[in-house]
C-alpha positions in Angstrom: -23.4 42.7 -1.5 -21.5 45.4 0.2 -21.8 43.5 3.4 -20.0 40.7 2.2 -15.6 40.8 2.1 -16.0 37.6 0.2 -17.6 35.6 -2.9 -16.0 32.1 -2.8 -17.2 30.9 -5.9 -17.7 26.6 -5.6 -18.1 25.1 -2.5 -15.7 21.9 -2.7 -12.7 21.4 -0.5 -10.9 24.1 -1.3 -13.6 26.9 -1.3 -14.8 25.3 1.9 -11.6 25.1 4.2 -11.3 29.4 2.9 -14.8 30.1 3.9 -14.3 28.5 7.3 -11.0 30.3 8.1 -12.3 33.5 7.4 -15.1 33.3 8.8 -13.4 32.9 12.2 -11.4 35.5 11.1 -14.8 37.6 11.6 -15.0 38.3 7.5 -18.4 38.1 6.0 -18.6 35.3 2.9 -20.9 34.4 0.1 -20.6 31.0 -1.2 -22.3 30.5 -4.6 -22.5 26.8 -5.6 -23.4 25.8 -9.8 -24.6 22.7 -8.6 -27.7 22.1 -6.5 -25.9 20.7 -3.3 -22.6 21.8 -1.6 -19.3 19.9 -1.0 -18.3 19.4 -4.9 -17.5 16.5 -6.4 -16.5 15.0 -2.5 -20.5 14.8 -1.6 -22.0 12.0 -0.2 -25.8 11.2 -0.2 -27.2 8.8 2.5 -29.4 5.7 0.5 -30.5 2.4 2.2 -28.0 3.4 5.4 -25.1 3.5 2.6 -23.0 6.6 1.8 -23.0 6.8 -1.5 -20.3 8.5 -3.3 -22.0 10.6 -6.1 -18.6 11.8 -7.9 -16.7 8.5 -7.5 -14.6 7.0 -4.9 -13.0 9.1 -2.3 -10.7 7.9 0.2 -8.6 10.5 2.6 -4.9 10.0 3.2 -2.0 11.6 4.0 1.6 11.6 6.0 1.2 15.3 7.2 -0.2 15.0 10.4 -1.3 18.8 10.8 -4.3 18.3 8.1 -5.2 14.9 10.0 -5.7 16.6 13.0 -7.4 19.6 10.7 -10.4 17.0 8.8 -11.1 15.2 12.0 -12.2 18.6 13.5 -15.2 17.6 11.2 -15.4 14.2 11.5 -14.6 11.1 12.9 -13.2 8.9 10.4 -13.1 5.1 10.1 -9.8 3.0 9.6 -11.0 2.0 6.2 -7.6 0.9 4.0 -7.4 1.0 0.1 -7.0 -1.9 -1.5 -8.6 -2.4 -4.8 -8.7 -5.5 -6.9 -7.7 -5.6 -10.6 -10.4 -7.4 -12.5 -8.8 -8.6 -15.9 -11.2 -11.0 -18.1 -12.4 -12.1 -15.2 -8.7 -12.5 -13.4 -8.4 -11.3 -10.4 -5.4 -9.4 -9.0 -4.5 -7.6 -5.9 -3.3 -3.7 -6.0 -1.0 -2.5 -5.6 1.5 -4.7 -7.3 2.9 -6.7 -4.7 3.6 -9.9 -3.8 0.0 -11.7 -4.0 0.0 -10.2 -7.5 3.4 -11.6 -8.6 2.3 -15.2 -7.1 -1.2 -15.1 -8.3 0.8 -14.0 -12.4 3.8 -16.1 -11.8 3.4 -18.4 -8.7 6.3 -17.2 -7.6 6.8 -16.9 -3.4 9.9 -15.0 -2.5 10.9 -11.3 -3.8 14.0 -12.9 -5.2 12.3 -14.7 -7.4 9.4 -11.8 -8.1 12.2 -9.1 -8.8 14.4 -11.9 -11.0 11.0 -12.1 -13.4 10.7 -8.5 -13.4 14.2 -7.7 -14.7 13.8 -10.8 -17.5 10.9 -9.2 -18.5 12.8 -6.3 -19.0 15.6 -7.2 -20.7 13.6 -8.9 -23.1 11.9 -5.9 -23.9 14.9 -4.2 -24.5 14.2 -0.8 -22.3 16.4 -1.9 -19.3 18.9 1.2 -19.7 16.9 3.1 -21.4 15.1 6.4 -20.2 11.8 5.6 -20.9 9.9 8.0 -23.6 6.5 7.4 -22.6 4.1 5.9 -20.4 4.5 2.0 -21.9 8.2 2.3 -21.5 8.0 3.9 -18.1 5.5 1.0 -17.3 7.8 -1.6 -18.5 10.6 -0.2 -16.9 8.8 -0.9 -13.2 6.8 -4.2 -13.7 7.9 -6.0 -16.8 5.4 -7.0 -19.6 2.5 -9.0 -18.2 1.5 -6.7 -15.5 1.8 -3.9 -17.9 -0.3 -5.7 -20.4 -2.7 -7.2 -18.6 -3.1 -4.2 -15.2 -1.8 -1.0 -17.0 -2.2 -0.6 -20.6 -6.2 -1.1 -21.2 -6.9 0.6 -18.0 -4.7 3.4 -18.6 -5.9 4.0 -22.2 -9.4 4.0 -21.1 -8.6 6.5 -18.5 -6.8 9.0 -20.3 -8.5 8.5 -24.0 -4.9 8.0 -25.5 -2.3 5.3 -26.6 0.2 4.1 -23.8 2.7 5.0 -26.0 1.5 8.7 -26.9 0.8 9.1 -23.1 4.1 11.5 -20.9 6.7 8.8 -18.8 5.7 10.6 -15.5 1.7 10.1 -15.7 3.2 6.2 -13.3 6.5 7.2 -12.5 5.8 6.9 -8.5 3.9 3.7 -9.9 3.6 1.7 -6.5 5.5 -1.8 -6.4 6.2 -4.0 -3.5 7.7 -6.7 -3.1 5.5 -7.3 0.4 2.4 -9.2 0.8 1.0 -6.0 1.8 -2.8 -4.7 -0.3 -2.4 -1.1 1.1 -2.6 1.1 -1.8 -1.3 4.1 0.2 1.9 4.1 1.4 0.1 7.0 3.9 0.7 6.9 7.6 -2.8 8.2 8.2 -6.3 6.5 6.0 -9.9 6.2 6.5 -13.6 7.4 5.5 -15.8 9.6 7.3 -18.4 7.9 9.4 -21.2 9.3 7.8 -19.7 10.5 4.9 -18.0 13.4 3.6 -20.9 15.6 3.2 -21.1 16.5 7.0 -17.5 17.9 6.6 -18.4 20.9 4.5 -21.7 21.4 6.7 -19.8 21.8 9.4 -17.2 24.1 7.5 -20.0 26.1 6.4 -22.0 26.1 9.4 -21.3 30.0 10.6 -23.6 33.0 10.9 -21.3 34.9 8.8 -21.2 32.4 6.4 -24.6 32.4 3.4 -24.4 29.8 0.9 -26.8 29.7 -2.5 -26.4 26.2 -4.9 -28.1 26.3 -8.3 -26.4 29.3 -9.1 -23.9 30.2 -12.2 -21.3 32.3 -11.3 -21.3 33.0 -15.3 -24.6 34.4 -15.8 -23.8 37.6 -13.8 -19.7 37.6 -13.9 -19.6 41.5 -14.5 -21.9 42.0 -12.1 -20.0 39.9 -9.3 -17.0 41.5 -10.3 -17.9 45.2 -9.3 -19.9 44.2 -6.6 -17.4 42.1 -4.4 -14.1 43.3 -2.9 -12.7 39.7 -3.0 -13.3 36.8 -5.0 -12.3 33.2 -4.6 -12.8 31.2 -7.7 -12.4 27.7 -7.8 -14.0 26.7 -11.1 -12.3 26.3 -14.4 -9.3 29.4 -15.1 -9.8 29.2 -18.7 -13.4 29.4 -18.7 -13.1 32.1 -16.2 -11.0 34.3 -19.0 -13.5 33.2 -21.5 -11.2 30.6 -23.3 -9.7 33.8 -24.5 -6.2 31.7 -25.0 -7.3 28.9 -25.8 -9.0 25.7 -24.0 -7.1 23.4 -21.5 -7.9 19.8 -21.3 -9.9 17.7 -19.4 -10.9 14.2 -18.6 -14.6 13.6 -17.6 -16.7 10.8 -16.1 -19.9 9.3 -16.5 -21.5 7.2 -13.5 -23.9 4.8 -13.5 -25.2 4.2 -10.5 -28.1 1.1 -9.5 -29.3 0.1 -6.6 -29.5 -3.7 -6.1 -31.4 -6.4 -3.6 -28.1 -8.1 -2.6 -26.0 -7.6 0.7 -22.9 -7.6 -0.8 -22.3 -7.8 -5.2 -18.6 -8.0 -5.3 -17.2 -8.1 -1.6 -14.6 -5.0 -2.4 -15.5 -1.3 -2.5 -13.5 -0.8 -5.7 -12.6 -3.5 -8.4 -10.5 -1.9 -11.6 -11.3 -3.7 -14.7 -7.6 -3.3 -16.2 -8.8 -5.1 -20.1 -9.5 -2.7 -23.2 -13.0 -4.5 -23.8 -14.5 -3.8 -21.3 -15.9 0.3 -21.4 -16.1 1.1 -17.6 -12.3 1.5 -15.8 -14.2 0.5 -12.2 -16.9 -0.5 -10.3 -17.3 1.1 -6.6 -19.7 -1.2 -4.3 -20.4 2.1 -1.8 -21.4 0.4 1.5 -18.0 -1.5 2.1 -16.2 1.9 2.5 -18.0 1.5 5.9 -17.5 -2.3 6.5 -21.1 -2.8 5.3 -23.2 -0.9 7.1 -26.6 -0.3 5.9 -29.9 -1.9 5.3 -29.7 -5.5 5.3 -30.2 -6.6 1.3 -29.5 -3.5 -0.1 -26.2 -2.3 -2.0 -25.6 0.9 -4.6 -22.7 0.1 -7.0 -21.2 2.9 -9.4 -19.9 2.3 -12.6 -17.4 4.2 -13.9 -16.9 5.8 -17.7 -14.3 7.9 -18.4 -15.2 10.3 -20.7 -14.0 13.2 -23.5 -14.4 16.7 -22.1 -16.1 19.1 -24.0 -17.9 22.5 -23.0 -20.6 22.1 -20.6 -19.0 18.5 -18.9 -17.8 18.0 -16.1 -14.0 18.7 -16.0 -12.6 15.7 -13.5 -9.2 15.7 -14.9 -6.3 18.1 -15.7 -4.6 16.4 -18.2 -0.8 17.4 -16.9 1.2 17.3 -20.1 3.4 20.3 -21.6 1.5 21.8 -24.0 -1.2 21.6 -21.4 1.0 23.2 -18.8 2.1 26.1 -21.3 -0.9 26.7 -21.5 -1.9 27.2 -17.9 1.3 29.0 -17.6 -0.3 32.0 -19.4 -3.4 31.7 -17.9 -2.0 32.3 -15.0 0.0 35.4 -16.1 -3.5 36.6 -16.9 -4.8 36.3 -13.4 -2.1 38.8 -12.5 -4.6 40.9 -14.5 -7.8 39.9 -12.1 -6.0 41.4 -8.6 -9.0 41.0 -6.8 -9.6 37.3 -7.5 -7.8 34.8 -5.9 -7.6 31.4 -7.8 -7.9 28.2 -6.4 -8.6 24.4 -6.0 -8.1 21.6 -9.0 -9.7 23.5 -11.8 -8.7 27.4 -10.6 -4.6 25.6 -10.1 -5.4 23.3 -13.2 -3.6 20.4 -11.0 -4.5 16.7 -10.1 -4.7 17.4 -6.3 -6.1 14.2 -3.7 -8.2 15.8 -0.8 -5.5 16.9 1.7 -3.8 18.6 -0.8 -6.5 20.8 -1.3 -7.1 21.5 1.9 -3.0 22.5 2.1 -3.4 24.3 -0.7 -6.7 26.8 0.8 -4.7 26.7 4.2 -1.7 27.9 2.5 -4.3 30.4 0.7 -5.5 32.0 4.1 -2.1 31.9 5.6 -1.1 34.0 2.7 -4.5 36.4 2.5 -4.4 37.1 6.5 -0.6 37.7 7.2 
């Protein structure tokens, strides 16, 4: 262990893009991984020619053309474009809201007409100048009452385990809404999949002879031990588990999948479909091979469904859940870690944030850039 300069404790994104940087820095590195593969919850496993996304749907986008440049060191990525479908009793919608959504609800055709619906709704619901107090309100606020009912509010309260109306304003504030015949999700200037997958990217990261990486292993069953033994440590797990729940636990959302494999070419002809009504338990149903345009055997398709899920001790923790009590919370974990000088925190669950993939990688970037000044 006295060899090593580095334990980097998960090997997702964020623990990943570190180990890579130094490593060409000429720093020896550890990687220890709790599950038995690497590239957290980002990894890909090639079935029937599909990439199938074990840990749900991941699609890479950003405007900052530096990381761009940075993941396609990696890999070459296709030109794939989000734009998932809204499934509600059978109802189907376009997303985001935009103009085939407001024809398809009202049959309205112009944006006039779209954004004159919109603001009736609004008035009639009485929240027009008001500063909305929670998520319903917020909702309202931005799309009026039938897209809220019928595209938010099941979804939403599925997702999140919670009422609309117990849920904070700001959880949709940047809620997209056009008023363009346009089904791109993103408002991102770059977008796309990995040929190949995502996997290969965190190979590649870790492909170094001064790089060693062990999966199956618990950073928890010999804490003490990694902490005297390593110089530097870079964990990316969970920050209050890390200080033994000692304040208190954070919260967490978590998933269930249910994967299947199927003797069909194509099951519902989009790679994600939202299913936006309270009934029904799943929030979404990912069909894996269209993230490549189809590719893979002929008469084969995996499809994942989707269950959002209470955390407890021992899940999966998918989801900070971002509200203020929550955020307190963090705030004295973090204080704490001023305690741990020698371990650097990092990644969704080590920053207890929501971050999409290229903030990650901004965020272990900024982390090097910081470490090796």
């Amino acid at each position: 262990m006295a060899d090593y300069d580095y334990l980097i404790v998960g090997s997702g994104l964020f623990g990943a893009t570190f180990a890579y940087e130094a490593a060409k820095r000429g720093k020896r590195i550890k990687v220890i991984e709790k599950r038995s593969h690497i590239a957290g919850n980002i990894y890909t496993k090639e079935q029937d020619g599909i990439q199938v996304h074990q840990y749900g749907a991941h699609i890479f986008h950003t405007s900052d053309k530096d990381i761009w440049d940075y993941i396609q060191q990696f890999a070459e990525f296709n030109r794939y474009t989000n734009s998932p479908v809204a499934n509600y009793k059978g109802e189907l919608y376009n997303l985001p809201f935009n103009m085939n959504t407001f024809n398809k609800l009202w049959g309205v055709t112009t944006p006039t007409e779209a954004k004159a619906k919109i603001e009736e709704q609004k008035a009639a619901a009485n929240i027009s100048d008001k500063e909305p107090r929670n998520l319903e309100e917020q909702a309202i606020s931005l799309i009026g009452t039938d897209i809220y009912t019928k595209l938010i509010k099941g979804y939403t309260e599925k997702q999140w385990g919670q009422k609309a109306t117990d849920l904070p304003a700001f959880i949709i504030r940047r809620l997209p809404v056009r008023y363009t015949f346009d089904n791109n999700y993103f408002n991102d200037t770059y977008q796309g999949i990995p040929i190949g997958g995502y996997t290969q990217i965190v190979e590649k990261m870790l492909n170094n002879d001064l790089i060693d990486v062990e999966t199956g292993v618990d950073f928890f069953d010999k804490k003490e031990e990694y902490l005297r033994d390593y110089p530097r440590i870079i964990f990316t797990g969970m920050i209050d588990q890390f200080f033994d729940y000692q304040l208190g636990e954070l919260q967490y959302r978590s998933l269930r999948f249910e994967t299947e494999e199927m003797d069909t070419d194509n099951y519902q002809g989009n790679a994600v479909i939202n299913y936006t009504d309270a009934e029904t338990p799943y929030t979404r149903v990912i069909e894996h091979k269209h993230f490549e345009f189809g590719k893979g055997d002929k008469g084969k398709t995996f499809v994942t469904k989707e269950y959002p899920a209470t955390w407890k001790r021992g899940d999966e923790p998918y989801y900070p859940v971002n509200n203020k009590v929550n955020n307190d919370l963090y705030s004295q974990y973090r204080k704490l870690a001023e305690s741990e000088p020698k371990v650097l925190f990092g990644g969704r669950l080590g920053m207890y944030r929501y971050y999409d993939m290229h903030q990650v990688i901004h965020a272990a970037l900024t982390a090097v850039s910081n470490e090796f000044k």
